[in-house]
C-alpha positions in Angstrom: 129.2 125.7 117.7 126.7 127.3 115.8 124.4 130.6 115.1 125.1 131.7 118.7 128.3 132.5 119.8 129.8 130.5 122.1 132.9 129.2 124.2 135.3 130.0 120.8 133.9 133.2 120.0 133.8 136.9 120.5 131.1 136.7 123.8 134.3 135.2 125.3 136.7 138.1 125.1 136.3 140.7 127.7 135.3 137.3 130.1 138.4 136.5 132.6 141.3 135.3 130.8 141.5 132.2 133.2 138.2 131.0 132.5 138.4 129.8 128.8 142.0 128.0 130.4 139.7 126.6 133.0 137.2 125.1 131.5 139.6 123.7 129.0 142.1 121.8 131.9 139.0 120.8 133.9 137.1 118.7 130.5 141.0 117.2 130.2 140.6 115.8 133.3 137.0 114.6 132.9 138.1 112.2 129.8 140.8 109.7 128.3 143.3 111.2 125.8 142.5 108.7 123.5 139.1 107.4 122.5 137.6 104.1 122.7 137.0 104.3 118.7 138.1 105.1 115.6 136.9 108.8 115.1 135.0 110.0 111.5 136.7 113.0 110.5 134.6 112.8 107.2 131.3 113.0 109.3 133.3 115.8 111.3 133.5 117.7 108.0 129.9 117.0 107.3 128.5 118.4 110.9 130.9 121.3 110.8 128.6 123.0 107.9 125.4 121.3 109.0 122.9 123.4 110.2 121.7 120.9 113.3 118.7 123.0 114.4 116.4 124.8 112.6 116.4 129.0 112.3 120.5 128.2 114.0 123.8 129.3 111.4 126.6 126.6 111.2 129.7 126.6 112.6 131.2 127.8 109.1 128.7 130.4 109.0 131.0 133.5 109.1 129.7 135.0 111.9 130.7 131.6 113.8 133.9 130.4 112.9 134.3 130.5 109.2 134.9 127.6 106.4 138.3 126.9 107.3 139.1 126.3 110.7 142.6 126.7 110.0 142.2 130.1 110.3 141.4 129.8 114.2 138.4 132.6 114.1 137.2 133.0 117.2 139.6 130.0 118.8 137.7 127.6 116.7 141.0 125.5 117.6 140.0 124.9 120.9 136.9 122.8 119.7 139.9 119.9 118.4 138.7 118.3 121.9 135.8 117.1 122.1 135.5 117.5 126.5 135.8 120.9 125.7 132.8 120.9 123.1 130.6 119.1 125.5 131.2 121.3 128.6 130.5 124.5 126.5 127.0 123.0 125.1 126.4 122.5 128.8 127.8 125.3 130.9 127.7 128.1 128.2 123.9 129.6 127.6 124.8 131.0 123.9 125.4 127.3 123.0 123.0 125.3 125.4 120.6 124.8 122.0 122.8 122.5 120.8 122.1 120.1 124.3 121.2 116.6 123.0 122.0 117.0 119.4 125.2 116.0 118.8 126.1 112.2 120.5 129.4 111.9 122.1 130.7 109.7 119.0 129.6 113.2 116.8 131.4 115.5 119.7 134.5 113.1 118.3 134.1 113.4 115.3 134.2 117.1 115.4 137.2 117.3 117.5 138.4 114.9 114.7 137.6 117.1 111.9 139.3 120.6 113.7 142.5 118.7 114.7 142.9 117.9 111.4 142.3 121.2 109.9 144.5 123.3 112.8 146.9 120.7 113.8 146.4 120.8 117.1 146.2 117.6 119.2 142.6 116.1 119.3 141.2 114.6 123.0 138.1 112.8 122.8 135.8 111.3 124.9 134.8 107.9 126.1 131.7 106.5 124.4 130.5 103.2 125.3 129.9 100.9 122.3 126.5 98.7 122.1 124.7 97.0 119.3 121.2 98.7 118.6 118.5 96.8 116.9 116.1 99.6 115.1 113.2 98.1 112.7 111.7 100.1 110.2 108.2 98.5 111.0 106.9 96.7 114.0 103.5 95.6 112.2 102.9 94.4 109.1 99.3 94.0 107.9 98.7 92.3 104.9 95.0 93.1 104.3 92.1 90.4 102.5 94.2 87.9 100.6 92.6 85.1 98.0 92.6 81.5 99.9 95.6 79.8 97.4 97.7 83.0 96.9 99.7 85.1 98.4 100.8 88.4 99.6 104.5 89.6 100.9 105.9 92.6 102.8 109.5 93.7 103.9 110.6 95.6 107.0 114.3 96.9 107.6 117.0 95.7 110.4 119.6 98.2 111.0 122.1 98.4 113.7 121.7 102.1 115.0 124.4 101.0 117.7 128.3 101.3 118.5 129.4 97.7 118.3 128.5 94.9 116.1 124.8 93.5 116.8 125.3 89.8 117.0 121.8 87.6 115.8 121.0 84.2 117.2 117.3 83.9 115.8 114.7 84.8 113.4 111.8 83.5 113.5 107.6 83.7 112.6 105.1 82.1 113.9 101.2 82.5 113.0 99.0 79.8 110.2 100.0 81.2 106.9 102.8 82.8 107.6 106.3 82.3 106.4 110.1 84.4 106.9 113.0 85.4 104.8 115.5 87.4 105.6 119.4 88.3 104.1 120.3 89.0 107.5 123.7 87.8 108.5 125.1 86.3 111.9 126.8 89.5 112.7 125.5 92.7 111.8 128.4 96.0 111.5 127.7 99.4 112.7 125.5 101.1 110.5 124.6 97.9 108.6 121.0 97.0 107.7 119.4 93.5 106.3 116.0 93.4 104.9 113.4 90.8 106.1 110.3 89.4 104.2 107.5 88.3 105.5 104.6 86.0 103.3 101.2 85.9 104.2 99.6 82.2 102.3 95.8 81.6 103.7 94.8 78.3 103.6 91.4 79.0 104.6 89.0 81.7 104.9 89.5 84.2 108.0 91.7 86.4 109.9 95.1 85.4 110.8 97.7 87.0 113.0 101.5 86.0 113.4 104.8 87.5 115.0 108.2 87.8 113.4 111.0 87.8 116.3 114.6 88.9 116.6 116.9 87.7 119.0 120.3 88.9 119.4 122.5 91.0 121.8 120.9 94.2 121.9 119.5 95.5 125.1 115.9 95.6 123.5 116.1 91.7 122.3 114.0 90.4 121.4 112.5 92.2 118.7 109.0 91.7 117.5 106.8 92.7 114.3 102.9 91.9 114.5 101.6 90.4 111.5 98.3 90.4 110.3 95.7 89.0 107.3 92.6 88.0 106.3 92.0 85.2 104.3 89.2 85.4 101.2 87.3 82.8 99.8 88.3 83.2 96.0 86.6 84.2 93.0 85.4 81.6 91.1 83.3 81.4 87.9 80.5 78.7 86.9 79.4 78.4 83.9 75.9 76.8 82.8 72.8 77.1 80.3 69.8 79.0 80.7 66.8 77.3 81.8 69.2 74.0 82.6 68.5 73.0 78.9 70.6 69.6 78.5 70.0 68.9 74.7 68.2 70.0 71.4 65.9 68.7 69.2 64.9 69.8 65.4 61.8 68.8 63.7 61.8 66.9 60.1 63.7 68.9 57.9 64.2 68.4 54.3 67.6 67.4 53.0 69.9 70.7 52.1 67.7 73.1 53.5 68.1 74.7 57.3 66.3 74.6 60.0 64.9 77.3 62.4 67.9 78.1 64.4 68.0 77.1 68.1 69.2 79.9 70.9 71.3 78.6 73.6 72.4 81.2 76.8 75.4 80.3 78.1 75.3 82.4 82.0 77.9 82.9 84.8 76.9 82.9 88.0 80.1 82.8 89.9 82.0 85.6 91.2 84.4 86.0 88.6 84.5 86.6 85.0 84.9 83.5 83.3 87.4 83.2 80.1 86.0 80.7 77.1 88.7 79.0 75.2 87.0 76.9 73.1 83.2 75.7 71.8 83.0 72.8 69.6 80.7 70.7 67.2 81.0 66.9 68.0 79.5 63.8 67.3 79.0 61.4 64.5 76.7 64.3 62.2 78.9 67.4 63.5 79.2 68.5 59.9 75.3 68.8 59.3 75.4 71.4 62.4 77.0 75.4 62.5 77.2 77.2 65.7 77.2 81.3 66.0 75.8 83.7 68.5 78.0 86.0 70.8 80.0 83.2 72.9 83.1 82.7 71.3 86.6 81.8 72.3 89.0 83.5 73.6 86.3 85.9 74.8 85.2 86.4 78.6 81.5 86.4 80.4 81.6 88.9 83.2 80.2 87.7 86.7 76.3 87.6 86.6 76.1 88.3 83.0 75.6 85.6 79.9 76.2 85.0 76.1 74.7 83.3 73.6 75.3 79.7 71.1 73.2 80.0 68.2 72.6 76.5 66.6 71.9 75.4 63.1 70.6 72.4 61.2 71.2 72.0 57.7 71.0 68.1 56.9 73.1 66.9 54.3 71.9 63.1 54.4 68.5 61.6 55.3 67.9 59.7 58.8 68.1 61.0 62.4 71.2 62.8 62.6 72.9 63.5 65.8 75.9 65.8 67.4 77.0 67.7 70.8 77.7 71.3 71.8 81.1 71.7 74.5 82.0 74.9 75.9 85.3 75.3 77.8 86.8 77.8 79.9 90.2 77.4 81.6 89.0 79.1 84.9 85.3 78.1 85.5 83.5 75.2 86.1 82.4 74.3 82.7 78.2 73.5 81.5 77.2 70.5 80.3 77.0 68.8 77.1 74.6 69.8 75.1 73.1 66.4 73.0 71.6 68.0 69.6 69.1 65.7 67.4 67.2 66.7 64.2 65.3 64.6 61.7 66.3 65.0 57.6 64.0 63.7 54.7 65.0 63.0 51.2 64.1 65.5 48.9 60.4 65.0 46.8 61.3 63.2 42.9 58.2 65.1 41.5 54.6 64.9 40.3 52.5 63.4 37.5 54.4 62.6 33.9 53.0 61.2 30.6 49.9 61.6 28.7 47.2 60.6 31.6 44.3 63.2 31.7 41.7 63.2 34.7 44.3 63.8 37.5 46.0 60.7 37.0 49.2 60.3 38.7 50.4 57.4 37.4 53.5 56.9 35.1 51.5 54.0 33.1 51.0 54.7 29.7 49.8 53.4 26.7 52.4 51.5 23.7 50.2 53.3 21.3 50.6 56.6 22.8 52.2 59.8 20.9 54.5 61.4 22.7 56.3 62.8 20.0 56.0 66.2 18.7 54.1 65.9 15.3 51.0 68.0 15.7 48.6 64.6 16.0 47.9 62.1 18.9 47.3 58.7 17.8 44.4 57.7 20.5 45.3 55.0 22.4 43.4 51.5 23.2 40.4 53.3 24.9 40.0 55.9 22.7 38.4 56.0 19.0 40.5 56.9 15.7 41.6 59.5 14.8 39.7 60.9 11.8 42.6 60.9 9.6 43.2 57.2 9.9 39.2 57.3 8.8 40.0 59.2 5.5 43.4 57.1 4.8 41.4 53.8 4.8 38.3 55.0 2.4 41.0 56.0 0.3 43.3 52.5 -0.2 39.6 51.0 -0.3 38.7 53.6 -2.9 42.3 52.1 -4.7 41.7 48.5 -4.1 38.2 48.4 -6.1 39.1 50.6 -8.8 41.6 48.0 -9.4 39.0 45.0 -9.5 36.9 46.4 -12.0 39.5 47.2 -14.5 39.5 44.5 -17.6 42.0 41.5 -17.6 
C-alpha cells in the first residue's frame, strides 16, 4: 500500500486478468463480511498518508494511489476490504515490506477509510479482542533516601489490548513501601491509569519491594521491582569550644568594662545548623552585652564554628550574675553558659583640708583659715602670726598713752 507498487497498481496490468479477481474471491472466503468491531475510519485516514517504514512513500504518495481515493488510481478501491490488503502484503513481493506492520484491526481500518472515500462495500476481517496490560516501567529505584522522609515515583498502566482489561488487585509489598494508584475496576481500550509508588525508610539500609497487578490479561500478574536505600540523616550539634560551661570576670570597677570574654560556638554534626536566637538571662542580664559573629537567624556550616563575644560593664557593686542561651531550631543546642563578674564602688577621693606632712585625714582645726584672704591664722600648734604681734603692741601702745594723760 505504499512506495512499491503493489496488488492496486500499475505492476498489475499486463498480469492475467483473472488473477487480481482471484485473489480478491479467495480473501472473501477466508473472512466474515462483517467485523467483530467497530472499525476507525479516522485512524484509516491517518495510516493512508503515514509513511509506516522508513525510506517507503505512502499510499497518497502519487506514484501510489493518490490523496483521494475516490479517484480509484491504480484500483485503490479494491483495498475497501481488508482480506484483500492482507493477502497482497503476503503473496505480492512489491508489498511484502509492509508484513507485520499494520495489525488486522489497522488492515480494518483501512478498508474503513477507502470504503468510505469510494463507496464501495467494506469486508473486514476477524480480530480477536483481549485486554493487554503494558507498564511504562517494571523497576523503580528510588536511590539513598533520609531515614524520616520520603521519596515517590510513578509508572504508567495502559491497556494496549482489544477488549476492556478488567483489575482485581493492586498491591506492594516491601518495609517502607506504600501504593497509590487512579486506576479504575475496568480499564477501556486504549485507557491508561497512573500508579505511585512511596519509598518511607524507617531505618538505615537497603530495601526492596514489588508492586503487583492482577487482572484478566494473559500476562497477569504484573510486577514492578522496587528498590531504596535508607540514610541515616543529617543532623547538626551544636556546642562550645574547649567544653567551657561558664565565665568568670575579675573585680571590675563600677561603669567601666571589662576585658571582653571569647566564646566559640562549633558544629560538629553533619549538617549545617540554623541559630534562631542568643540571649542574655539572669537576675544582672542588663550589666552584660553579647557580639561576635554568631547571630540569629544566621547558619554554622557542618564542621565549622562562630563566635559569642561577652561583655562586663557593672552598673551596681556586688557579684553580679547572668546566662548565655543559644538556640537553633534543627540542632541539638550547647549548654548554658553561667557568667559571673565582680563590681566595686567607684574611689570618693584623696586627702582635703589644710593638713601638711602627708596627712590624709579630714580633721582640721576650728581656728583654721580656709578662706581666701591672703593670711593663715595658725592653728593650736602653730605660733602667731606676726601681724597679730604688731596689732597687740599697738592697742598696748593705746592703752598706756591713755594712763598717763592728766585727770
Amino acid at each position: 500500500m505504499h512506495a512499491s507498487p503493489h496488488s492496486l497498481n500499475p505492476r498489475w496490468r499486463g498480469r492475467p486478468p483473472g488473477l487480481l479477481a482471484a485473489l480478491v474471491s479467495l480473501a472473501a472466503l477466508m473472512a466474515p463480511w462483517a467485523a467483530a468491531q467497530a472499525q476507525d475510519a479516522a485512524n484509516g485516514a491517518t495510516l493512508y498518508g503515514k509513511v509506516i517504514v522508513t525510506g517507503k512513500q505512502t499510499c497518497a504518495a502519487a506514484a501510489c494511489h493518490g490523496s483521494a481515493p475516490s479517484a480509484n488510481r491504480n484500483k485503490i478501491a479494491s483495498g475497501a476490504s481488508a482480506p484483500t490488503i492482507k493477502l497482497g502484503i503476503q503473496s505480492v513481493g512489491d508489498m511484502t515490506f509492509l508484513s507485520g506492520k499494520l495489525s488486522g484491526s489497522e488492515l480494518n481500518d483501512l478498508a474503513a477509510y477507502i470504503s468510505q472515500q469510494t463507496g464501495r462495500a467494506a469486508t473486514y476481517i476477524t480480530v480477536a479482542t483481549a485486554p493487554a496490560a503494558t507498564l511504562s516501567a517494571t523497576s523503580l529505584a528510588f536511590g539513598s533516601v533520609t531515614v524520616g522522609l520520603s521519596a515517590s515515583r510513578t509508572a504508567t498502566l495502559t491497556n494496549s489490548g482489544t477488549a476492556a482489561l478488567t483489575l482485581s488487585a493492586i498491591t506492594v509489598s516491601g518495609t517502607g513501601f506504600s501504593l497509590g494508584h487512579d486506576c479504575p475496576a475496568s480499564l477501556a481500550v486504549g485507557s491508561a491509569c497512573t500508579l505511585t509508588a512511596a519509598f518511607a525508610p524507617a531505618a538505615a539500609g537497603a530495601a526492596t519491594g514489588t508492586v503487583t497487578i492482577t487482572s484478566n490479561a494473559s500476562t497477569s500478574p504484573g510486577k514492578i521491582t522496587l528498590t531504596g536505600t535508607g540514610a541515616t540523616a543529617a543532623t547538626a550539634l551544636l556546642g562550645w569550644g574547649g567544653n567551657v560551661s561558664s565565665l568568670s570576670f575579675a573585680d571590675t570597677t563600677v561603669g567601666t568594662t571589662a576585658a571582653a570574654q571569647t566564646l566559640t560556638l562549633a558544629n560538629t554534626g553533619t549538617a549545617a545548623a540554623s541559630l534562631t536566637s542568643i540571649t542574655l538571662g539572669g537576675s544582672h542580664a542588663t550589666d552584660y552585652s553579647l557580639g561576635g559573629t554568631c547571630t540569629a537567624g544566621s547558619q554554622v556550616a557542618a564542621s565549622s564554628s562562630c563566635t559569642v563575644i561577652v561583655s562586663f560593664t557593672p552598673t551596681v557593686a556586688g557579684t553580679r550574675t547572668a546566662s548565655v542561651t543559644v538556640a537553633a531550631s534543627n540542632a541539638t543546642n550547647p549548654a548554658v553558659i553561667s557568667v559571673s563578674g565582680v563590681a566595686s564602688a567607684a574611689s570618693t577621693g584623696g586627702s582635703t583640708g589644710g593638713s601638711t606632712g602627708g596627712s590624709t585625714g579630714n580633721t582640721t582645726d576650728a581656728n583654721s583659715n580656709t578662706g581666701g584672704g591672703g593670711c593663715t591664722l595658725g592653728s593650736a600648734h602653730t605660733l602667731l602670726d606676726p601681724v597679730w604681734a604688731l596689732m597687740l603692741a599697738a592697742a598696748a601702745g593705746v592703752l598706756w598713752a591713755r594712763r598717763k594723760r592728766p585727770a
